[in-house]
C-alpha positions as CSV (number, residue, x, y, z in Angstrom):
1,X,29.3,-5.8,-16.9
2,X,27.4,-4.1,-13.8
3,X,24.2,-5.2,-13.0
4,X,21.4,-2.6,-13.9
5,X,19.9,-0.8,-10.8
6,X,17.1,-2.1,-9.5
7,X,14.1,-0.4,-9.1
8,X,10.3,-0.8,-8.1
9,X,8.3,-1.5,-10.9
10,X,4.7,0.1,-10.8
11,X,2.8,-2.7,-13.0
12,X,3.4,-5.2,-10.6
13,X,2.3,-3.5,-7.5
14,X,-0.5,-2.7,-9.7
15,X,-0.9,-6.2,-10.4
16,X,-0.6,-7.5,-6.4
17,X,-3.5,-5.2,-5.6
18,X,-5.7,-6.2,-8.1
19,X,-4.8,-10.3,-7.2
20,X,-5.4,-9.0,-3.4
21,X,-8.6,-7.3,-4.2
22,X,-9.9,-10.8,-6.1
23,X,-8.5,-12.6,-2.4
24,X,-11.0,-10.2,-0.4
25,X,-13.9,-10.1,-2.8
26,X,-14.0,-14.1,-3.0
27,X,-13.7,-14.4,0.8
28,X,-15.7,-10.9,2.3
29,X,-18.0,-10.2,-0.9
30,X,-20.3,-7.9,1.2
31,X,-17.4,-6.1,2.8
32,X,-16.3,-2.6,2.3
33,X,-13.0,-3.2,2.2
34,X,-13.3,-4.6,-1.2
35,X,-14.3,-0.7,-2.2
36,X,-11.8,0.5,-0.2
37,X,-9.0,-2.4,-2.5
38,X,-11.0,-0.8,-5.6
39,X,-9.8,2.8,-4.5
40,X,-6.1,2.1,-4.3
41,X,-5.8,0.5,-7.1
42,X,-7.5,3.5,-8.4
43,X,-5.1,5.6,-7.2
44,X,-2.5,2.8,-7.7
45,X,-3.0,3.4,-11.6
46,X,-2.7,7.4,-11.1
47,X,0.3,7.6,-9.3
48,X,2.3,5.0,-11.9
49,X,1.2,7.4,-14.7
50,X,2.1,10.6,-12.4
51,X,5.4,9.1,-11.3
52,X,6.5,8.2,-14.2
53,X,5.5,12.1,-15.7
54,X,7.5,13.4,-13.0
55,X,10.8,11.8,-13.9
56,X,10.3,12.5,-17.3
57,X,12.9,15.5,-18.1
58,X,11.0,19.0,-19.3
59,X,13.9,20.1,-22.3
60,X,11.7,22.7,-23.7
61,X,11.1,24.3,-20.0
62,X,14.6,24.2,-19.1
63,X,15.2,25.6,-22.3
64,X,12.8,28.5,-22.1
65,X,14.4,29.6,-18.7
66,X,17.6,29.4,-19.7
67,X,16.7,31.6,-22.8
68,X,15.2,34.1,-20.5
69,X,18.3,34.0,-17.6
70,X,20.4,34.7,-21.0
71,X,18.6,37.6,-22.2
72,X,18.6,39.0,-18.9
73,X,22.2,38.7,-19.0
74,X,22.8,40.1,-22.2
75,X,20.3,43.1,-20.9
76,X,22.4,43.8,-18.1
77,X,25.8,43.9,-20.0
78,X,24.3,46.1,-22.7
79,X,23.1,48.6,-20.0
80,X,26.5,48.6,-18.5
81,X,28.0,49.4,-22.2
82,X,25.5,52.4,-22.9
83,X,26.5,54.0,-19.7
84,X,28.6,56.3,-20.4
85,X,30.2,57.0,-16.5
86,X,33.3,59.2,-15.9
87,X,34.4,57.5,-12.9
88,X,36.7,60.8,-12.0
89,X,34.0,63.0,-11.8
90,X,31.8,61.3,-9.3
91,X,31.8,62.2,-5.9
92,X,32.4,59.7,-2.9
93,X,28.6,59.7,-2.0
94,X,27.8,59.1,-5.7
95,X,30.0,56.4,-6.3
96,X,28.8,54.3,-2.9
97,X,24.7,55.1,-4.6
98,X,25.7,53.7,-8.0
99,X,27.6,51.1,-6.6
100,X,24.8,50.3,-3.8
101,X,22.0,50.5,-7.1
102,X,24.4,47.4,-9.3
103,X,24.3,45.5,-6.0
104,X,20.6,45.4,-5.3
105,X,20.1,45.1,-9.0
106,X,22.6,41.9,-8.9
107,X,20.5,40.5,-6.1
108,X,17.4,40.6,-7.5
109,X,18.6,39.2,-10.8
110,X,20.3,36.4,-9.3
111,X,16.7,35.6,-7.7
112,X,14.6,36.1,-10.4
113,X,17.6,33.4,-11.7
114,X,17.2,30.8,-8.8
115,X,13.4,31.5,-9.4
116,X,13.5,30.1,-13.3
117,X,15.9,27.8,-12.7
118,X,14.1,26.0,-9.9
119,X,10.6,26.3,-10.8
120,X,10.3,23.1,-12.6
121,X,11.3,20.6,-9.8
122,X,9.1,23.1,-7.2
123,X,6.4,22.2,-9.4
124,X,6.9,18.6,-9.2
125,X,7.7,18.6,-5.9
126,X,4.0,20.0,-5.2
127,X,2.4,17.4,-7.4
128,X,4.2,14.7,-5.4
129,X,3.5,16.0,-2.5
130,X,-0.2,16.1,-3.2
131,X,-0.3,12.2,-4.4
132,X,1.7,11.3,-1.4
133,X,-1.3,13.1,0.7
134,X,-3.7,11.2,-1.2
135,X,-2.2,7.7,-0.1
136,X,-1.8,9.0,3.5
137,X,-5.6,9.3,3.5
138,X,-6.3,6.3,2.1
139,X,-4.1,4.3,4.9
140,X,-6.0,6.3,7.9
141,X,-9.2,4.7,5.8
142,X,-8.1,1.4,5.9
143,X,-7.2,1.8,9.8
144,X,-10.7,2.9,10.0
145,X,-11.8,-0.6,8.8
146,X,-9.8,-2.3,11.0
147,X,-10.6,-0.4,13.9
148,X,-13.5,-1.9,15.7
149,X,-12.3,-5.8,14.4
150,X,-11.3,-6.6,18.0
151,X,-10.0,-9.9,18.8
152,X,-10.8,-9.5,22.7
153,X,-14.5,-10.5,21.8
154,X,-13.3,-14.2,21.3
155,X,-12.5,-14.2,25.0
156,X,-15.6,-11.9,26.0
157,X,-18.6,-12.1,23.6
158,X,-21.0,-10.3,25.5
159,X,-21.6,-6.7,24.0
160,X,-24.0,-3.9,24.6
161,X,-26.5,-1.8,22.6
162,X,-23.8,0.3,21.0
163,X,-21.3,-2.7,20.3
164,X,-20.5,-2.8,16.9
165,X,-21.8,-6.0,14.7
166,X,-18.8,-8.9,14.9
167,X,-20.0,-11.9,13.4
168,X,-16.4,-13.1,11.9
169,X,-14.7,-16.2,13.2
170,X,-11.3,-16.2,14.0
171,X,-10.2,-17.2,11.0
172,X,-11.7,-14.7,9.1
173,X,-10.8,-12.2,11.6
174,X,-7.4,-13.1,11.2
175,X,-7.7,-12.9,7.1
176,X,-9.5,-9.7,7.5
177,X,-7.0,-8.0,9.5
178,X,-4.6,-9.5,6.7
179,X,-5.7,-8.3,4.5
180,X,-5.7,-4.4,5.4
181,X,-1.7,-5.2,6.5
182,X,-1.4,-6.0,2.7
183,X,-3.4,-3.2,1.7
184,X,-1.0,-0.4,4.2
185,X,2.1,-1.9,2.9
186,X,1.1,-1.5,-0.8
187,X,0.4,1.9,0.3
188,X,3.9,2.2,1.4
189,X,5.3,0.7,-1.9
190,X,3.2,3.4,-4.1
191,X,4.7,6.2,-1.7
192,X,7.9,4.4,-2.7
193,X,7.5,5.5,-6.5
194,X,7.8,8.8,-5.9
195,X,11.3,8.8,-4.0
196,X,12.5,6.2,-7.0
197,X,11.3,8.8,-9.6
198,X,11.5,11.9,-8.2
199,X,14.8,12.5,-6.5
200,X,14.1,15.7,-4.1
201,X,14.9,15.8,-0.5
202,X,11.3,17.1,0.6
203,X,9.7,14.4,-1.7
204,X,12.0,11.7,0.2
205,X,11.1,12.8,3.3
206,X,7.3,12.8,2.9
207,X,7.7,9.3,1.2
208,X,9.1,7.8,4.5
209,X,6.2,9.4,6.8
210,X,4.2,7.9,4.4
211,X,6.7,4.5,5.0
212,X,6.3,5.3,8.9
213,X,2.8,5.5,8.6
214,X,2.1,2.7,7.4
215,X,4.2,0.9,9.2
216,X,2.9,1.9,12.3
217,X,-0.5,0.5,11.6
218,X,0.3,-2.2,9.9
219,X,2.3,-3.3,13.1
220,X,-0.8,-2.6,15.0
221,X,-2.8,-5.0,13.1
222,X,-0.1,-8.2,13.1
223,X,-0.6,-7.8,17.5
224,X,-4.2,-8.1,16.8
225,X,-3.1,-11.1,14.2
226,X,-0.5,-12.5,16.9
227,X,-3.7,-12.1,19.9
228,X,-5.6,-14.2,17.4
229,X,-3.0,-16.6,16.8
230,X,-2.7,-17.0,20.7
231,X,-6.3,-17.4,21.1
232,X,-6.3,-20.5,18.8
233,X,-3.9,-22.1,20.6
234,X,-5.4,-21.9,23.9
C-alpha cells in the first residue's frame, strides 16, 4: 500500500508558535518581541484558513466559464450557419477581408477563452501573493529586533550617548537571538503552506524568496549565536 504524501500541517506550526511565544513571555516579559510572537501567530492563524481556501476547488466558477466559453461557441457556429456566402461570387480582395475578419474574430475569442479559463488561479495567485508579502514584512520586523543585540559589547562595554540600552547577559543574549531564529524559520514554514496548497509556479517562486529570506537572517543571527558561544569559552 503506498504511504500517503506527506505534507505540512498548519495546526502544529500554529501550535510551535504559540509554545515559543509562552518560552519568550516567561523569560523576556517586558520585551517586544513577545508582541512581535503575538503577530505571527496572528497571521499564522490567517494564512492556515487562507491556504487551505485556496486549494479548495471553485466547481461552480469553473462551471460558469465553461458555460460561457460554450455559448460563445455555439454563437460563433450559428453565425457561420446564417451566413449565407456564395464563395464563387466573391472577389480575391473580398475573400482575403472575410477571411482576415474570422481570424481576428478567432483570436480574440480564444483570449477572451484563456481569460475565463484562467481567471480563477490568477485570482488566487494574487491572494497568495499578498499573504506571502505579509510574512516578508513580518521577518524584516523581527531583524529589526535583533538588530542592535550585539554580542561585541561583551568584549567592549563602553558605549556612548546614542548607544542603544543592552542590559542582557550572555545567556539571555544568546536566548534572545534564539529566539527570533525560531521566529524567521516559522515564517519560512507559513510561506511553505502556500507552495503545498497552491500549486502555481509564481506562487512557488515567491514562497522560496520568502525561504531565502529567512534564511539569510536567520543565518545572520546563529554567527551572532556562535560569537556568543565563543565568548563563553574564553
Amino acid at each position: 500500500m503506498k504511504s500517503p504524501e506527506p505534507h505540512l500541517r498548519a495546526d502544529r506550526v500554529l501550535a510551535t508558535l504559540e509554545q515559543l511565544q509562552t518560552r519568550i513571555n516567561a523569560r523576556f516579559p517586558e520585551a517586544g518581541l513577545s508582541l512581535v510572537c503575538a503577530d505571527v501567530i496572528d497571521t499564522a492563524r490567517f494564512s492556515a484558513r487562507d491556504a487551505r481556501d485556496l486549494a479548495r476547488p471553485r466547481p461552480l466558477w469553473r462551471l460558469g466559464a465553461i458555460s460561457i466559453v460554450a455559448l460563445g461557441v455555439a454563437a460563433q457556429v450559428l453565425a457561420f450557419r446564417f451566413l449565407d456566402i456564395q464563395v464563387s461570387t466573391l472577389t480575391a480582395p473580398e475573400m482575403l477581408q472575410g477571411l482576415e475578419a474570422a481570424v481576428n474574430l478567432l483570436i480574440l475569442f480564444g483570449g477572451a477563452t484563456w481569460f475565463l479559463l484562467t481567471l480563477e488561479e490568477r485570482m488566487k495567485r494574487e491572494r497568495a501573493l499578498d499573504a506571502l508579502h505579509r510574512l516578508r514584512q513580518l521577518a524584516h520586523v523581527i531583524d529589526m529586533h535583533q538588530l542592535t543585540k550585539d554580542p561585541t559589547v561583551v568584549l567592549d562595554p563602553r558605549k556612548t550617548a546614542a548607544s542603544p540600552d543592552r542590559t542582557m547577559t550572555q545567556f539571555e543574549l544568546t536566548r534572545y537571538l534564539d529566539y527570533c531564529a525560531e521566529m524567521l524559520s516559522l515564517i519560512g514554514k507559513l510561506a511553505a503552506l502556500y507552495a503545498d496548497r497552491v500549486r502555481d509556479s509564481v506562487v512557488i517562486a515567491a514562497v522560496n524568496d520568502v525561504e531565502d529570506l529567512t534564511a539569510g537572517l536567520g543565518r545572520k543571527i546563529w554567527q551572532k549565536i556562535t560569537i556568543i558561544g565563543a565568548l563563553e569559552e574564553r
